[in-house]
Steps between C-alpha positions, in 0.01 A plus 500: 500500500167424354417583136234735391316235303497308825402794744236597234336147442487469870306827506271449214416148688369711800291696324130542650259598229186662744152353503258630175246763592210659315520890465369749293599537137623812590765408738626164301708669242855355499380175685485137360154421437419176699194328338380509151223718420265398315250710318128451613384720225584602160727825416346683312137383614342608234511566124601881495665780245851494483430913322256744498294444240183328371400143573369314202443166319755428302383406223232798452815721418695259277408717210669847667810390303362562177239792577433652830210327694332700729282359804256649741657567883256381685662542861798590713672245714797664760730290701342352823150524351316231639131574293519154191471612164366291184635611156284421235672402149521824324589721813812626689558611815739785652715310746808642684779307621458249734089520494370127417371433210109492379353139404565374163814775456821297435700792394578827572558799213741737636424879427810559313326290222190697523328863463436475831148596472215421864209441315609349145855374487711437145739212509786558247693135571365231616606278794533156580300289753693543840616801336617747833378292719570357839393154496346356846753319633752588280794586750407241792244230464327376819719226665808653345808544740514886484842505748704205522621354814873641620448799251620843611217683511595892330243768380392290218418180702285756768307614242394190367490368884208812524355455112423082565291654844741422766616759815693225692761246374731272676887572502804417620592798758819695597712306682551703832871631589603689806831704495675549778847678560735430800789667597559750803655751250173568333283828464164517342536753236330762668721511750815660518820266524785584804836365484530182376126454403376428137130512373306192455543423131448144481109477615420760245694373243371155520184597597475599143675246333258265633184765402635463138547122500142489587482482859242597744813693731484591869802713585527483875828690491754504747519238812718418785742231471416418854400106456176518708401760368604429092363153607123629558512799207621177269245241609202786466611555166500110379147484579442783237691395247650251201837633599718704708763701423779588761770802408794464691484205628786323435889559594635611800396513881117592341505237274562256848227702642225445206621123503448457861163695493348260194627184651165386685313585187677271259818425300723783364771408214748769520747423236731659247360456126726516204380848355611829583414803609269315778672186589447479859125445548222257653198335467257230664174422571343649829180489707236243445447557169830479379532841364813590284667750716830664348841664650621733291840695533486839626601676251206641231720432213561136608139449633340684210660193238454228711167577531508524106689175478284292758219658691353641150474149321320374838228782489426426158491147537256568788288719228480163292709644196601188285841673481574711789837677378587792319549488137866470395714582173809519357669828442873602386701631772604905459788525800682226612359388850625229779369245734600341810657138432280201607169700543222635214524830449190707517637841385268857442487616179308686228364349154500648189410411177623574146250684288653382176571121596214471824844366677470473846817714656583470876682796694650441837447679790653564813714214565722625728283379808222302589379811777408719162124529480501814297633289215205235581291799460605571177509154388235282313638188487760243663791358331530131571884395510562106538679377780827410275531845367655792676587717174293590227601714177328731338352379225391177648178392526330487863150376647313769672174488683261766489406670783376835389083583583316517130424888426 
């Protein structure tokens, strides 16, 4: 029986991170940026009013602390005025926020300190030079890196993608995954089952799972475990994708079938790892490319964590994440739980946390058997037991993983 540090470093190993392609800035949020940017032109480009207010020299109301100083208006400058301006020493301008500021002006009053007056203003304290003012170049200079290589690129990194001039960067993509259930039980869901049928829970299920790991996901649903047939469905999909996903593919007369059906295509490992639920499973490289194709059990509570457990680290890898698995803590146990002796234990359950201590608290949940996926459902997170342990008391303290989407 292999271990799931083994099974997992042979998966990580296989990982196929996709070729970099330019897009839009508007379709490269949540992708690793693949080049460094750099800034051809200064942000902001120009000297301009951080307020509304009145642009001035400095120094010609350094004396508003003491008395007022009042000063002719001699103009009004709005934002995205493009008509240049002199001030001459003595004079103020009306600016608004964002307009650029008038020649010789190296500071901007803001109204608050003013009678707000259009054709004579009175300054009642006085202002600094660079006083409300954005300074040209002041948030990016040219030649700057404005997004770093292998950043991920979120609202904030767009937006400065769009305010440095650009519409296009390169990124990493989606890895590609195709989903595909097998099993002659199987309904789609808007079907209605006959005797001894069951809906098709595993292509939807892991359809998603791979959508929220950051997949680009094709669910091509339910297939025949005929081999010629599986055979050509499976060797479409590898030339659309960074990985494959197979539901019900392993154990039993179908598992022989799905093994005999992606023999010409490449090697299979079916073996039994060292975790539970989910510890009958396979994996290999197939088609020309050597895409990493996965067997997973057909049952959705089984599937659903080995996918967590394996096929999720893989996908993220693929995305180019420095660390591709889920964030992990330690948190007291609140009912006494149990694991199978001689495999890791990757058991539902909910996390809490103490509002007086910030303690992280762990509650069990359906233990009873591995086929519950109503207590998946309500879980958000996965309690890891080691391989040596088959009780654990309540009280003690347990690693969990987080699985649970961000609200």
């Amino acid at each position: 029986m292999r271990s799931v540090d083994e099974q997992l470093a042979r998966v990580i190993a296989a990982a196929v991170r996709p070729a970099p392609v330019r897009v839009a800035i508007s379709e490269s949020q949540g992708l690793l940026c693949a080049e460094e940017v750099v800034a051809e032109r200064a942000l902001p480009g120009f000297d301009q009013a951080a307020v509304d207010g009145y642009a001035v020299r400095s120094v010609d109301v350094q004396g508003a602390g003491e008395e007022p100083v009042t000063l002719p208006v001699v103009g009004e400058i709005t934002a995205g005025s493009r008509q240049p301006r002199r001030l001459q020493p003595g004079q103020a301008v009306r600016v608004a926020t964002g307009a650029p500021l008038p020649t010789l002006a190296d500071a901007v009053v803001p109204l608050g300190f003013t009678d707000g007056h259009a054709a004579k203003v009175t300054v009642q304290r006085p202002v600094p030079s660079a006083a409300f003012v954005r300074r040209t170049g002041e948030d990016v200079q040219t030649g700057d890196v404005a997004v770093r290589r292998g950043t991920t690129i979120g609202a904030a990194q767009v937006g400065l993608l769009a305010a440095v001039g650009r519409n296009k960067v390169l990124v990493h993509p989606r890895p590609r995954v195709s989903v595909i259930s097998v099993g002659e039980e199987l309904v789609d869901v808007d079907r209605t089952p006959g005797q001894g049928q069951v809906y098709d829970v595993n292509s939807y299920a892991l359809a998603a799972a791979a959508r929220d790991a950051g997949a680009e996901v094709s669910r091509v649903g339910i297939q025949s475990a005929d081999p010629r047939r599986l055979r050509e469905v499976v060797e479409g999909r590898l030339l659309l994708s960074e990985v494959v996903v197979v539901a019900g593919g392993v154990g039993g007369a179908i598992g022989d079938e799905v093994r005999a059906a992606l023999a010409d295509l490449g090697d299979v490992d079916i073996t039994r790892v060292a975790m539970h639920p989910g510890s009958v499973q396979g994996f290999g490289r197939l088609g020309p490319d050597a895409v990493p194709t996965f067997l997973l059990p057909a049952n959705p509570m089984s599937a659903l964590v080995v996918f967590e457990v394996l096929v999720r680290p893989l996908i993220r890898a693929a995305l180019g994440k420095r660390n591709p698995y889920r964030r992990a803590v330690s948190a007291r146990l609140l009912s006494p739980l149990s694991s199978t002796k001689g495999r890791r234990g990757f058991l539902r359950a909910q996390l809490l946390r103490d509002e007086q201590t910030g303690e992280f608290l762990v509650q069990p949940l359906g233990q009873s058997g591995a086929h519950l996926l109503a207590s998946l459902a309500e879980a958000n997170c996965l309690v890891m037991v080691d391989e040596d342990v088959t009780d654990v008391a309540v009280g003690e303290e347990v690693l969990v993983s987080f699985i649970a989407q961000k609200g």
